[in-house]
N, C-alpha and C positions, 0 to 999 in steps of 0.2 A: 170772088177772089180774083186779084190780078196776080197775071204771073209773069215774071221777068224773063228776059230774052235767054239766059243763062238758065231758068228753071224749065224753058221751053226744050231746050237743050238737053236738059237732063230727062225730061221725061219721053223721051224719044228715046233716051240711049236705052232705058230701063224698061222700056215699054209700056209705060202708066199713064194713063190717060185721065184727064182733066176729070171727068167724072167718077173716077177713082178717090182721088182727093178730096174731091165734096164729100166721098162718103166717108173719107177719111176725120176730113175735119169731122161732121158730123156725129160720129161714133167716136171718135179717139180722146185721149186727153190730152192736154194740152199742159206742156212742161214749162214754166216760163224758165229764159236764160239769161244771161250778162248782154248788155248789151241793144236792148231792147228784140232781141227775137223769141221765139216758141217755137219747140218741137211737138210735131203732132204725133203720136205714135198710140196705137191701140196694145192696150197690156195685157202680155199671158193669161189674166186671168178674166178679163172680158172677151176675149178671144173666142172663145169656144160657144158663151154666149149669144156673137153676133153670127158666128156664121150658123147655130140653128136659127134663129130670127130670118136672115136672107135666107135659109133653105127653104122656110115656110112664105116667105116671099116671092119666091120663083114659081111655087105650086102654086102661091095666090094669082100670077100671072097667067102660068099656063092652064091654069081652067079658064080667067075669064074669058067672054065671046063677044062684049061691049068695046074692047079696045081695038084699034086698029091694025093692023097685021105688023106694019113697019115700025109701029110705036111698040109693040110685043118684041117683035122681034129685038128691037134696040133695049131693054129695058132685061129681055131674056141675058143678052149679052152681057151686061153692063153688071146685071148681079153675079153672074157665072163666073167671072173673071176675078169680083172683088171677094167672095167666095176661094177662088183658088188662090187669092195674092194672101188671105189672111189665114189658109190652112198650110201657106209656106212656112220653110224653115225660117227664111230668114226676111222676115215683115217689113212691111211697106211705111215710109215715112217723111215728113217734110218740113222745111224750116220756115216759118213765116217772119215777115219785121211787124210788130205788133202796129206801129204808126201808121202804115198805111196799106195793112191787111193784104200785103204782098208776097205770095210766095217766092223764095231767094232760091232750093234747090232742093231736090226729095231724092230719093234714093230707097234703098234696102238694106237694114241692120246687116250687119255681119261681127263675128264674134269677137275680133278684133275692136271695132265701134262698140259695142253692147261693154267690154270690159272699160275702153278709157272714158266713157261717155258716163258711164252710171256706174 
């Protein structure tokens, strides 16, 4: 995925990190909209599903003794976080232009957004 200078932006303010959204897209669904964009957001009821999947992820990490300490350790991090982003209240999400697989800007539901959006 590329990510625009504005989404670069936003994911700094919100503190979500590029590997976040991989795993986002990768697990989430994808909402097509007007316009030619897509919302990626993972839904309440897949939810609970992925975060015991990454919990048993993390335990498949920290046992193993074949990986390298820095690549464990990055990898420890990297589920831990998406883990705590998708047992938050208010979930992780981002906008892509379908044309050229760009993300435009990501952020975090809030109940506000949740009402006028869907």
């Amino acid at each position: 995925m590329k990510i625009t200078n504005h989404a670069e932006a936003r994911l700094a303010q919100r503190s979500l990190r590029e590997e976040e959204l991989n795993i986002l897209a990768g697990i989430g669904a994808i909402i097509e909209q007007h316009g030619g964009t897509s919302l990626a957001i993972v839904p309440k009821a897949e939810k609970a599903k992925w975060v015991k999947v990454m919990k048993e992820a993390l335990d498949m990490v920290d046992a193993s003794t074949n990986v390298d300490r820095k690549d464990k350790k990055r990898a420890r991090r990297v589920l831990s976080r998406s883990i705590e982003r998708l047992s938050a209240k208010h979930q992780p999400y981002f906008v892509r232009l379908d044309e050229e697989n760009r993300v435009i800007t990501c952020g975090h539901f809030t109940a506000r957004r949740l009402k006028r959006n869907h």
